[in-house]
N, C-alpha and C positions, 0 to 999 in steps of 0.2 A: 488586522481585523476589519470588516467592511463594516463603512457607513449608511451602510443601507438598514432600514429598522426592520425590527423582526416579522414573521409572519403572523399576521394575528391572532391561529392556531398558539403558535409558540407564547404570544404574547399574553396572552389570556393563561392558558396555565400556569405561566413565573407569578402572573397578578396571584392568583388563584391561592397560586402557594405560600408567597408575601403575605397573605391577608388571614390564611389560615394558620401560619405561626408553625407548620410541621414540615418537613423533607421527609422524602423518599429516596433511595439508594436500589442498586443492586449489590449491595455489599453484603457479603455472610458475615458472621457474629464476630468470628476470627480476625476477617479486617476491616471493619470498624475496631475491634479492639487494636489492631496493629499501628490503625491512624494515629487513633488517639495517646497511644505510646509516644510517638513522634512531633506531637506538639499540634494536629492536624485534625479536622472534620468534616462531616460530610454537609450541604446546603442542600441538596438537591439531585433528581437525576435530572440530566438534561441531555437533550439528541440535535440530530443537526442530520439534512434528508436535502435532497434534490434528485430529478428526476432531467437525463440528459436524451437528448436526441442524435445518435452518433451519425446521422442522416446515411450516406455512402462508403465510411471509414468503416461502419461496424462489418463483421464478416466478409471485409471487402475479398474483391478475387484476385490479388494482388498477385504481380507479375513475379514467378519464383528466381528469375532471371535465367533459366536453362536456355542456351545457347545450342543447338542441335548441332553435332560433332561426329566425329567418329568416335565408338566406343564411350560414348555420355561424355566426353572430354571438357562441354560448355558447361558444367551441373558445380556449383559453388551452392553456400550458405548464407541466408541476408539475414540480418536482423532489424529491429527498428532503428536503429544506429547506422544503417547501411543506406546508400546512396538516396539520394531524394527524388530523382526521377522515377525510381522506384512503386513508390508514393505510398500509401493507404496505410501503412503498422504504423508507423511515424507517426502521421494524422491522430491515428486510431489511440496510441502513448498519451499524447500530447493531451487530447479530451478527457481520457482517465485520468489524469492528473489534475487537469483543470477541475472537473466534475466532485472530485475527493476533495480538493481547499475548499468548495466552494460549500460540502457539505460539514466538514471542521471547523471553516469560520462560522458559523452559524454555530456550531455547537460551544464554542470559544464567546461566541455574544451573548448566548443563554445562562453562560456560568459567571461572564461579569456581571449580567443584567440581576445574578443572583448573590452575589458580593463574594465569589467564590476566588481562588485564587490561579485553582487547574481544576482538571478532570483527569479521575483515575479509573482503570479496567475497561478504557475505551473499546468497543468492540465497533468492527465496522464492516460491513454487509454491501455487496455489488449481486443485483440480481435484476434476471429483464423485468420488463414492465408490464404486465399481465394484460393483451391486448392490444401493446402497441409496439408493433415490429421494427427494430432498430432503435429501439430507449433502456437506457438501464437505468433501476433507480439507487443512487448510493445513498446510507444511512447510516450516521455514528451515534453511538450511544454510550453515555457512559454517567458516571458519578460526579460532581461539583463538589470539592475540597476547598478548604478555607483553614489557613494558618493562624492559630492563636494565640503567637508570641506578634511581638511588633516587627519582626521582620517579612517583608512581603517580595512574591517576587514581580520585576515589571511588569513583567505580561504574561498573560492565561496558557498555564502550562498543559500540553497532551499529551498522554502516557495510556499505554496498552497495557501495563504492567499492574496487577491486581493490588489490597491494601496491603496484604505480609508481606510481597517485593517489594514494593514502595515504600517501604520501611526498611527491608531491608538495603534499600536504594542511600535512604537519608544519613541512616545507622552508618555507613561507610563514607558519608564525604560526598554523594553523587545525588544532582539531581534531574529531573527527567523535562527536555524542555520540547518538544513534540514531535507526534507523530511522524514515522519516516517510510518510504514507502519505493520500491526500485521495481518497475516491469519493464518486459522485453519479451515481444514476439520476434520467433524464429521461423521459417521456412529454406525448406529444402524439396530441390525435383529429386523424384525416386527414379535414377537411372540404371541402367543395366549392373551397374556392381553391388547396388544395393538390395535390390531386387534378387538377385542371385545370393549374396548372403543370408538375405530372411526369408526365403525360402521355407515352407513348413520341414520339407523332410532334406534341407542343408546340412552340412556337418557342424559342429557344435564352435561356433565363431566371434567373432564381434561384427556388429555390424556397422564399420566407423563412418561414413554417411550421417548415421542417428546421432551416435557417438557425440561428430562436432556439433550436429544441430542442437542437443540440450546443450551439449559443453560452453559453445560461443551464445545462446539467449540465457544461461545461466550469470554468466563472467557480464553483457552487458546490462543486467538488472542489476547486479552488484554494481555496477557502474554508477548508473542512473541512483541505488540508494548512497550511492557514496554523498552525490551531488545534493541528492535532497537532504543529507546530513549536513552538509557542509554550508548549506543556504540557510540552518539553525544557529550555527555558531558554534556547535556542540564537539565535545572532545572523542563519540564513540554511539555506535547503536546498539538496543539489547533488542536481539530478532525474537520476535513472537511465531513468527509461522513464514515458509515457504511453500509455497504451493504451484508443481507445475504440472499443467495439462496436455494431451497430445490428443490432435486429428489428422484424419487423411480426408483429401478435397481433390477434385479431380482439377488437371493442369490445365491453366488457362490459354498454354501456350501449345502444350503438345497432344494432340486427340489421344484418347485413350490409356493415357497414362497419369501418375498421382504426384501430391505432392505430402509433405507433413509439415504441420506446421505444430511449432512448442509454444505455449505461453507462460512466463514465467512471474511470479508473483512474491515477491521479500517484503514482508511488514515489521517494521520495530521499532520503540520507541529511542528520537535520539537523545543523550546524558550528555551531561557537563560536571565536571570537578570543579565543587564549593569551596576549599581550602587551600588552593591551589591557585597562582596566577592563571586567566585564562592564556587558555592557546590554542588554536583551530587543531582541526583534526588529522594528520597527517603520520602515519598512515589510519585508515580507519579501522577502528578495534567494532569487530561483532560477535556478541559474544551471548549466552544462553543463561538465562537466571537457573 
């Protein structure tokens, strides 16, 4: 958690709320009743926001590596994982992730600042900056819970997982120690075999070009959530949402023709088994409430 003090925005509302004796939630009836099943309550809602400048990484024109060949023979698959000369997805990774701690610890200081213990039904939002080209602003928000038996845990837990999973989290032996989170942009040059497969009036095909480009930005977000699991200490992730995007951008390399590029997005929060000796996560279990 960073020792930097809050923002005075921020500050002023936990005052606010301290002094008024009341919490606020985004919890329905259901879970607040689920929490409180579990030994558990709510303090407070509390967010956590930053606004990044992804300067030259964002939308960069980044090199797809197509090689001019005979018969598209130079046309491979990069991902952000791929060579570093390459440069700008890597960059581009690297600040999303930065950007995302930067906006959870701040939500993590608001829920100690509020004697809470985690935050549940975290939601968390990446959207541009309305006016200023190349910033996005990330925002989590969620709920500040607090344990009412004497057992506490070290530190300010993050979960995506609403009050009835969260119960039903605890009900089994599991509990949720934060947020976890795996991207990977993919690009690919659109060479002549591909182009000829997606063809509008083609015969009915795959078109494996595409194919590997979700297939290998898929396989290295999983990668990447593996790792950010594994920096929790946790024995497993419960995936909340995957989400991937596709565009075509024109090549930077070869006039007149395209490329695609895939973004790929794995949220969930990572778990750890309470009754059980720990032990890291190997292999990693992800798995769907």
């Amino acid at each position: 958690m960073p020792s930097e003090p809050l923002p005075p925005a921020a500050q002023a509302r936990l005052d606010q709320a301290r002094q008024g004796g009341t919490w606020t939630s985004g919890l329905t009836v259901d879970e607040f009743a689920a929490l409180r099943a579990v030994g558990f309550e709510p303090v407070g809602q509390v967010m956590g926001s930053t606004v990044y400048n992804l300067g030259r990484f964002y939308r960069a024109s980044v090199n797809c590596g197509y090689v001019p060949a005979l018969f598209g023979g130079g046309t491979t698959t990069i991902t952000s994982s791929g060579p570093a000369w390459l440069g700008g997805f890597g960059a581009y990774i690297d600040t999303l992730y930065r950007a995302r701690r930067t906006a959870m610890d701040r939500m993590a200081a608001e829920c100690a600042a509020l004697g809470g213990d985690g935050v549940v039904a975290v939601d968390l939002t990446i959207a541009p900056f309305q006016g200023a080209a190349q910033h996005l602003e990330f925002q989590v928000l969620g709920t500040a819970v607090r344990a009412r038996g004497p057992v506490r845990p070290r530190r300010v837990f993050l979960s995506h997982v609403g009050g009835q999973e969260f119960a039903k989290l605890i009900e089994t032996g599991w509990v949720p120690v934060d947020l976890a989170i795996g991207a990977s942009v993919g690009i690919r040059h659109d060479d002549w075999r591909t182009n000829r497969s997606a063809r509008r009036f083609a015969a009915a095909q795959e078109v494996g070009g595409w194919t590997e480009l979700v297939a290998m930005t898929r396989r290295d977000a999983r990668k990447r959530l593996h790792a950010d699991a594994k920096r929790t200490g946790a024995d497993g992730v419960v995936v909340s949402d995957i989400d991937l995007r596709v565009e075509e951008r024109p090549c930077t390399v070869s006039d007149h023709q395209h490329d695609h590029i895939v973004e790929t997005t794995i949220l969930g929060t990572a778990i750890a088994e309470f009754r059980v000796p720990h032990r890291p996560i190997r292999p990693l279990n992800i798995m769907r409430l």
